[in-house]
N, C-alpha and C positions, 0 to 999 in steps of 0.2 A: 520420573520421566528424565530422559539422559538425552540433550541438547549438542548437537557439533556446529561449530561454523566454520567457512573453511574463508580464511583469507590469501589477500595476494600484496604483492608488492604493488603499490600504483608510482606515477609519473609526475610530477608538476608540469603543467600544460605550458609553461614559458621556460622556465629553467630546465628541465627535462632530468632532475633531480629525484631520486627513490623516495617516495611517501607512503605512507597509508592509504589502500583505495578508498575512496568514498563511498563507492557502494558497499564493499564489503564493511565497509566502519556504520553503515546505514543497517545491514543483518548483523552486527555485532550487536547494536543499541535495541533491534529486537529481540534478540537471544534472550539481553539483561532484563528486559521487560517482563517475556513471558518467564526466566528463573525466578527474578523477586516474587510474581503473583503463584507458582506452579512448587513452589520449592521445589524447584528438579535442580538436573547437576550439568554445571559448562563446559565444553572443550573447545577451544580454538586451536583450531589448526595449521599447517602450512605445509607445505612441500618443497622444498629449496634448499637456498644455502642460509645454515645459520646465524651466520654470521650479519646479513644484513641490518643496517642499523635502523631500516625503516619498522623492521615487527616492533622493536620498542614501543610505536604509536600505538599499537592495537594495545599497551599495559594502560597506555593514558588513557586509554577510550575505556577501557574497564572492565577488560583480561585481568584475569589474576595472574594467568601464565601463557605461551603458549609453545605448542607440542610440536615443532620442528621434523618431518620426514626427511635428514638431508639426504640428498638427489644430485644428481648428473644435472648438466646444465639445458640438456636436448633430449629427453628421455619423455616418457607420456607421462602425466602424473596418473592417471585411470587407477593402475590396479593398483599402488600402495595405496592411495587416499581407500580404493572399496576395501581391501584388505583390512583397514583400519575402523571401517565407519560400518562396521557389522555390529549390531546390538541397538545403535543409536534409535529410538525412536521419532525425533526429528533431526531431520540436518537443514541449514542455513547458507545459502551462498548467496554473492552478488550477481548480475543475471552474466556481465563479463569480464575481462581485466582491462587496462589502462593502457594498453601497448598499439592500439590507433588498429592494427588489423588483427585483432583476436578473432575468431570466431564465434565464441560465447557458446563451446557447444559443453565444456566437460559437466557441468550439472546435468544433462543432457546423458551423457556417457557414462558416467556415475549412477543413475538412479536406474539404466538399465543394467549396469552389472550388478547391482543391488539388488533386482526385483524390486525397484520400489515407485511407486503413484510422483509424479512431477507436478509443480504448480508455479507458473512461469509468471514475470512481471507483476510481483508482488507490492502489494503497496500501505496493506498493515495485515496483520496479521494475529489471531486468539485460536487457544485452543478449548476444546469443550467437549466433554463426552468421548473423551478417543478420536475427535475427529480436528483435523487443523481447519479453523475458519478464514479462508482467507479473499481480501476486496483485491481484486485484478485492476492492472491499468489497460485501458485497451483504446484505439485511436481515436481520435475528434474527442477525447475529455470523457469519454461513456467509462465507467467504471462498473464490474460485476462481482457476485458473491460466488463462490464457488468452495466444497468443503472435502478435503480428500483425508478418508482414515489413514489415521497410523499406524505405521511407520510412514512417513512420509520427508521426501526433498523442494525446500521449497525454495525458489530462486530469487530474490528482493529485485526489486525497481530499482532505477537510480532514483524516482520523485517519491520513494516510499516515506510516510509520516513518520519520520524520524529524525531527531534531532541530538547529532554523538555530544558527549561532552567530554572536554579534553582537561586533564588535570595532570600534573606533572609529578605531585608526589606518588599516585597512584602508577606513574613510568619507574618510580624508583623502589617502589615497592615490589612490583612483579619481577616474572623472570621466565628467561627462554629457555626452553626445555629441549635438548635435541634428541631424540627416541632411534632405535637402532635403525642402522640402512635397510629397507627393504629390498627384494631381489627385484622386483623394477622398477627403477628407478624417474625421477620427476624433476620437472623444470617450478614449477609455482603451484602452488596452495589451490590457485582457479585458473582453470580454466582451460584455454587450449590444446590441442593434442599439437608439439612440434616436431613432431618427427610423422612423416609418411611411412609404415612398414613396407608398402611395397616396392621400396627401391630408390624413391622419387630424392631427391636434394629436401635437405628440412631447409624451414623458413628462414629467410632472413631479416632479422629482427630491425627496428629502427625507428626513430620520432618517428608523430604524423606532420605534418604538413599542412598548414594552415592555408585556406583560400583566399583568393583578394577579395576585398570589400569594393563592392560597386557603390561608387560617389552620385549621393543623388542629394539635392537642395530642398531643404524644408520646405512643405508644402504649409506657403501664409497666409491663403484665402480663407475666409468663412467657408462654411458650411453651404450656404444657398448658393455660393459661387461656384462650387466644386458641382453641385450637381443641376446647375445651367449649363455646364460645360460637358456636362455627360450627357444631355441632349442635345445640344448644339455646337458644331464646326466654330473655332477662333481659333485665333492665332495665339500664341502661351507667350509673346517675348522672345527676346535674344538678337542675337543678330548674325549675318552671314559676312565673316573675312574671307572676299577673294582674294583685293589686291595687298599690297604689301611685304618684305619682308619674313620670312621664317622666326626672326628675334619677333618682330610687332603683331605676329598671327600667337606667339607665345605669351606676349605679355597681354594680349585679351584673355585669351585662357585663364592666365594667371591671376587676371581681376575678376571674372568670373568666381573662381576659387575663394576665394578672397570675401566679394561680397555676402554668400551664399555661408560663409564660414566652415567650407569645407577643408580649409588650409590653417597653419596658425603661425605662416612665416610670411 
């Protein structure tokens, strides 16, 4: 059996520094699973520039190598990565990439230029009989069995049961392999198409942007208190500043804050 997985470059959510995605290091730590039990054979993939220092992590996670398509920076990855991923009997992706507005469609875009069956939001994954078994995440916590024969693309979870492990001598062991340019050229390993053919401006790339957190004060009633209060009208506390100063309407605020330990100055 002949295994691919395809990674991408991720992001650190505060630094906004090149790492290893997690989800794709999540279908990485699958792959090794189902090789050790299947003796089959691994590829990991990528689509980009070689040169990044973040593929090194996919050798600590437990690449032995991996197989570089280097690419234009705005190009679709689609048809090198199909071009490439002919024969495989299973391929592995994370379900998106790490860039805040990916689309999460190219596993999507892939398994139809493939001809091949898609299994979306993956969360473990056995093969048996020709057939990939795999438990689906799906909303409110329901989880489902579903089994699509192979050849088969299957897209991992971010909460899939997997757990990478990171070792440093095995980063010094492996090595990036960069394989000839294909004639269409690619942006990452996963995922989005950045470029619109028909004419449109491609994306523009950039962090996300993180929301404000709504300050709200620990709730320190019991239990029977909280649901007396859910059938009956009171008043919760606090108080109403009309008169006073803008500084003295501030410095309630401030004790407010303060009290409730919503502040730590």
């Amino acid at each position: 059996m002949r295994v691919a997985v395809l990674v991408s470059v991720g992001r650190h959510p505060v630094s906004g520094v090149a790492r290893y995605s997690r989800n794709d290091a999540a279908a990485l730590t699958i792959a090794l699973s189902l090789v050790r039990t299947h003796a089959a054979t691994l590829d990991v993939l990528h689509a980009g520039d070689p040169s990044n220092p973040a593929l090194s992590e996919y050798l600590a996670l437990g690449a032995r190598s991996v197989e570089v398509l280097e690419t234009a920076a705005d190009a679709d990855p689609v048809a090198p990565l199909a071009a490439r991923l002919r024969g495989y009997d299973l391929i592995l992706t994370g379900t998106r990439a790490e860039g805040a507005f990916d689309s999460g469609m190219l596993p999507y875009r892939v398994a139809r230029a493939l001809g091949l069956p898609l299994v979306g939001a993956a969360v473990d994954l056995g093969v048996r009989d020709g057939c990939a078994q795999v438990r689906q995440f799906m909303p409110k916590g329901v989880r489902r069995r579903v089994e699509a024969r192979l050849p088969a693309l299957i897209a991992v979870h971010p909460l899939a049961n997997a757990a990478p492990s990171y070792a440093y001598a095995r980063l010094r062991e492996g090595t990036i392999q960069r394989a000839g340019t294909p004639t269409a050229n690619a942006r990452c390993a996963d995922y989005p198409d950045h470029t619109d053919h028909t004419g449109a401006p491609a994306w523009n790339i950039r962090a996300a942007t993180t929301k404000p957190v709504r300050l709200a004060a620990a709730e320190k009633r019991s239990g029977h208190a909280r649901m007396l209060s859910a059938t009956t009208t009171e008043s919760r506390g606090g108080s109403v500043v009309i008169e006073g100063s803008s500084v003295e309407k501030a410095q309630v605020i401030l004790a407010y804050l303060r009290e409730h330990q919503l502040v730590d100055y």
